[in-house]
C-alpha positions, -999 to 999 in steps of 0.1 A, spaced: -264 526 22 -305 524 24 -320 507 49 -357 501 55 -365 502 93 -398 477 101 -411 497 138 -427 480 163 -462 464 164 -468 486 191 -472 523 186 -465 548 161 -435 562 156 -421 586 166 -438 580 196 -445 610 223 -456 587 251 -427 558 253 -423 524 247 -387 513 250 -388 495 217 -403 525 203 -378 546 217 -351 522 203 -361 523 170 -367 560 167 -331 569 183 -312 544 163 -330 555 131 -324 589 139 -284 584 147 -281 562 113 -289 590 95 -268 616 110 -239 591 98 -248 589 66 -268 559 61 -304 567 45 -332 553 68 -365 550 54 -389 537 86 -421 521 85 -445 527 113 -482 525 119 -505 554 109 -509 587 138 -533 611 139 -506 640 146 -485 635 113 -486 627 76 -484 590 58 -452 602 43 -432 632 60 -394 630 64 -380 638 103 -344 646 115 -333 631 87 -353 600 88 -379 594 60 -409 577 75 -436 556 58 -471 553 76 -488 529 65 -484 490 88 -518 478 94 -525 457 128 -546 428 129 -559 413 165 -551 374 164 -576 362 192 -606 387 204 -607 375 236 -570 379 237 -557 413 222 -522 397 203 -518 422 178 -493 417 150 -486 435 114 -510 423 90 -490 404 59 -499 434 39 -467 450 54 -445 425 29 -465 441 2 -455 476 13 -417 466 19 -419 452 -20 -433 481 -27 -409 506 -16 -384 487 -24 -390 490 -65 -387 527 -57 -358 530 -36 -340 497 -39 -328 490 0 -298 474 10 -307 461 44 -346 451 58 -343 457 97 -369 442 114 -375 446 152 -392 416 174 -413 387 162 -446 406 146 -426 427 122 -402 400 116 -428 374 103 -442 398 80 -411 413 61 -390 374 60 -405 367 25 -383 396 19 -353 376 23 -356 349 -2 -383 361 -27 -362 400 -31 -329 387 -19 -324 412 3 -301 411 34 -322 407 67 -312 422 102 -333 412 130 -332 425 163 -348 405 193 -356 427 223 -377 400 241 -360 376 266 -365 338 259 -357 329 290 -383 345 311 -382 332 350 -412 316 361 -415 315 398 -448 305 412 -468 331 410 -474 358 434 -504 353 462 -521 384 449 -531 366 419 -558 338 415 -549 311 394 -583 313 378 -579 350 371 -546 341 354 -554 354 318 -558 385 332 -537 394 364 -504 373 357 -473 391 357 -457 370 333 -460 371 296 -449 331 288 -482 320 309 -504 349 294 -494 336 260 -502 296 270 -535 309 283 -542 323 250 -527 296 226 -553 272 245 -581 288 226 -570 301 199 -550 277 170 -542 309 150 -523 323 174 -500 293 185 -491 286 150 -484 328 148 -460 327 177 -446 292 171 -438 308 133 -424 339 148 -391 317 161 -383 312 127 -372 352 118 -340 351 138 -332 314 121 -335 330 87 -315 365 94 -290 378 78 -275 387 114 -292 388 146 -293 418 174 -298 410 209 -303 442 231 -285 424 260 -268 394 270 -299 374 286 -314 376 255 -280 365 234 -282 334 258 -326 328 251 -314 326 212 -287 304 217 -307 281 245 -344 278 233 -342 291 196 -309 273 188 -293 300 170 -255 301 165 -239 325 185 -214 335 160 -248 349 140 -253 367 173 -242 404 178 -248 424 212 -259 456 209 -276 472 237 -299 498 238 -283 534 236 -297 566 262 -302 601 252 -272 612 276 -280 646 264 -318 649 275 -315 627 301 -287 644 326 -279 655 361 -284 693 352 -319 689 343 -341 709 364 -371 689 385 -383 714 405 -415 722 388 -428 687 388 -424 686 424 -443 715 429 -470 705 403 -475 670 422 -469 691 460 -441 671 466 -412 697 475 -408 683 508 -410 641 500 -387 615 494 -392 605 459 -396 566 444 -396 568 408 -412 541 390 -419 542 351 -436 524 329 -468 503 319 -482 497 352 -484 458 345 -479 425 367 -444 419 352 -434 450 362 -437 440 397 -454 471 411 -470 454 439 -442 441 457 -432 479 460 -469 487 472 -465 454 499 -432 467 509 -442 507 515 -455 501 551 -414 482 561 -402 517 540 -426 536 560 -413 524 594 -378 539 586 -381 569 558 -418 579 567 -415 613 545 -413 583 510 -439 586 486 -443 563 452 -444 582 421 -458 557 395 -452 570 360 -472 547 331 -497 537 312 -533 528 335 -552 517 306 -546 486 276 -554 488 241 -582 464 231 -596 449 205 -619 474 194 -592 504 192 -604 520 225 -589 520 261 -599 494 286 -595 495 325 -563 481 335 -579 454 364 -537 453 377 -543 488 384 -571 485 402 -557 454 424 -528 474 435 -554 501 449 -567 475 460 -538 464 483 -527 500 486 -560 508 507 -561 475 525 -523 485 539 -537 525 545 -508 531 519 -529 550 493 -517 585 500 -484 575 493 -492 564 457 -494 585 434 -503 574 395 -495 602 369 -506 581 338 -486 583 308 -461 610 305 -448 633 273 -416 622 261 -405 655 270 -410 658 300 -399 620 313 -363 639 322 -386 663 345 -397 636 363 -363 615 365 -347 648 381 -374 650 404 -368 618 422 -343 607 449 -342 569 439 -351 548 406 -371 515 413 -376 488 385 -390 456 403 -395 438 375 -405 400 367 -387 400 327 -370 424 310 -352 428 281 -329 456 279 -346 480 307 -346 516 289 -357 535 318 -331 523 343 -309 534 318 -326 566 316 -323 569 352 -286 563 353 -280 586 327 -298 616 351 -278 608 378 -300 582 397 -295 552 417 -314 523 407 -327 494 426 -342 465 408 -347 431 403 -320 409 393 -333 397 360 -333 401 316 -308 430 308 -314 449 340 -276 433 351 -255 445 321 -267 479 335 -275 479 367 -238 469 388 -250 460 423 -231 482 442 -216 505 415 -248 525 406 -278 509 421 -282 477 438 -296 443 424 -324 423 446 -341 388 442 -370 382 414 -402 390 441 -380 397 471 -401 426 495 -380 425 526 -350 431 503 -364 455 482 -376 474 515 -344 469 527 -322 486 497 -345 512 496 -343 523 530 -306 524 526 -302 545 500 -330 569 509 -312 573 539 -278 579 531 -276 605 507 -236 604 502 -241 565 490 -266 580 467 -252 606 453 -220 582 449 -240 554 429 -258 583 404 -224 594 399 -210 560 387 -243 555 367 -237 587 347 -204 576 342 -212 544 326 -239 557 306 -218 579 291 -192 561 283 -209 525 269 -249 534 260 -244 569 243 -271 564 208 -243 578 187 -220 546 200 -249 522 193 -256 538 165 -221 531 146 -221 496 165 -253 486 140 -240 503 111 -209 480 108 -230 450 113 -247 463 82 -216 469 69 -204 438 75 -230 420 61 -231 436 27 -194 426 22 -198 391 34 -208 377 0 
């Protein structure tokens, strides 16, 4: 069986500095072809390796283009041209299966489906059903296009001023209509297809995101990173990710001086990205960053934050060892890869109650499960844990349990093959 992997819109693959739908892709593609099916994955350009090299088993094609949609709005998606290079590989290797991953890729590669009859698989990692409380007081409503947490008003912001981009997103609804089969990393995101795109839910397969149980593990020493940040003697709240609005990070920072009160030796380790790609290919300040120094300093919290930036891929486990509690207070979320990454190293995790976060997180098995935006209970669990380490060590226990046992990449990994497999012999 030869499949051709579309990668994300978002970085290049593999990639050394995260993404959870970069880290997706690469893992599945990499676990396809240790059983047998041949993965050919196309990715956008990197400085660090060839246009055409072949990794753990996985031949890779460099060559997506992105385009920017609006300029005052950096929306990137896969220029069109990516059909052309689908089409074109496809006369020399003749795929079975076109695997597409979220809307951008999608879009471009559907032609695929009716003009070269080929058999598309689509996998949706995005929540349709995003909660929209009303926003946070932090945020201005006429600073909205750039502070707001959540992605739905972002994108309504944007599609005010720029026609392109509505029609782009409105046409990007139409890939999971016109799949073969559908993935949906987790079962908020099974119900956004069924609700707002109106897909059947017999075309609907549930696949969630796998963990690397073998990187990722209790064994894995974090000693060094403590030392490196001079933290041998703290309490340790791991966050990691983009530092973004929708990630929440602020209600953390507001709750720190409740924490304080009760487990004053805490300090918040904030693994991510500072910075956003713009328009113009280089780095631009991340104003969410600076806000939360901003409320950081105002509380006389700052010493207890600190910011890493963007972390090698190998050496995330480093930092998930080093920690005595996993936070994720997030706004949306789709399948939540680093909680799962946090289970799988032994972890408790405490995080919002939203997108795939609760096929993972059980609240009170492993971590424990607060309202969307809710401080007092987020200082509340935290507190707890922190200060009971036999309830701790009991809920990383029963994450590492689960982890191994339903979200190994080898499981996943056989779980998308047979819907392959099962598409091929449907007709």
């Amino acid at each position: 069986m030869k499949v051709c992997m579309v990668g994300s819109d978002g970085l290049p693959l593999p990639s050394t500095y995260g993404g959870g739908v970069e880290r997706h892709i690469w893992e599945l593609s990499k676990n396809l072809a240790k059983h047998g099916t041949v993965v050919h994955l196309l990715t956008l350009p990197s400085k660090d390796h060839q246009n055409e090299e072949e990794l753990e088993g996985v031949r890779i094609h460099r060559g997506m283009i992105l385009h920017f949609v609006d300029r005052q709005f950096p929306y990137a998606h896969p220029s069109f041209d990516l059909y052309a290079l689908v089409k074109s590989l496809d006369r020399s290797f003749d795929f079975d299966i076109i695997h597409a991953h979220n809307g951008p890729p999608g879009l471009a590669v559907l032609p695929s489906k009716f003009l070269g009859r080929k058999k598309l698989i689509f996998t949706e990692h995005t929540p349709y059903l995003i909660p929209l409380p009303t926003p946070p007081r932090v945020f201005g409503t006429s600073a909205i296009s750039e502070h707001t947490p959540y992605l739905a008003l972002l994108l309504s912001e944007a599609r005010k001023r720029s026609i392109k981009l509505k029609i782009l997103t409105a046409s990007e609804a139409f890939v999971p209509k016109f799949a073969s089969k559908v993935i949906a990393i987790s079962s908020e995101v099974v119900d956004g297809l069924v609700k707002k795109v109106g897909i059947p839910h017999e075309r609907i397969i549930h696949v969630p995101n796998g963990v690397d149980i073998d990187r990722f593990n209790p064994s894995v020493d974090g000693t060094k990173v403590k030392a490196r940040l001079g933290l041998e003697d703290k309490k340790i709240m791991l966050f990691v990710g983009r530092v973004s609005g929708g990630k929440g990070v602020h209600n953390i920072v507001n709750a720190l001086p409740t924490i304080l009160e009760s487990v004053p030796d805490v300090v918040f380790l904030i693994v991510g990205a500072m910075e956003y790609f713009s328009i113009n290919g280089k780095f631009v300040p991340n104003r969410y960053y600076q806000y939360l120094l901003e409320i950081a300093n105002r509380l006389r919290v700052r010493d207890k934050l600190i910011f890493t930036g963007p972390v090698h891929d190998d050496e995330l486990p480093r930092y998930y060892a080093a920690c005595d509690l996993f936070v994720l207070p997030s706004y949306h979320e789709g399948f939540s890869l680093v909680s799962a990454e946090a289970l799988a190293s032994g972890k408790p995790v405490i995080a919002t109650r939203c997108g795939g976060v609760t096929d993972i997180v059980r609240d009170g098995y492993d971590g424990f499960l607060v309202p969307i935006g809710d401080e007092e209970a987020l200082a509340d669990r935290i507190i707890t844990v922190l200060n009971d380490r036999r309830l701790a060590r009991r809920l990383g226990e029963n994450g590492r349990k689960l982890m191994e046992q339903n979200f190994t990449w080898e499981s996943i990994a056989i779980k998308v093959k047979k819907v392959y497999e099962d598409v091929l012999n449907s007709h």
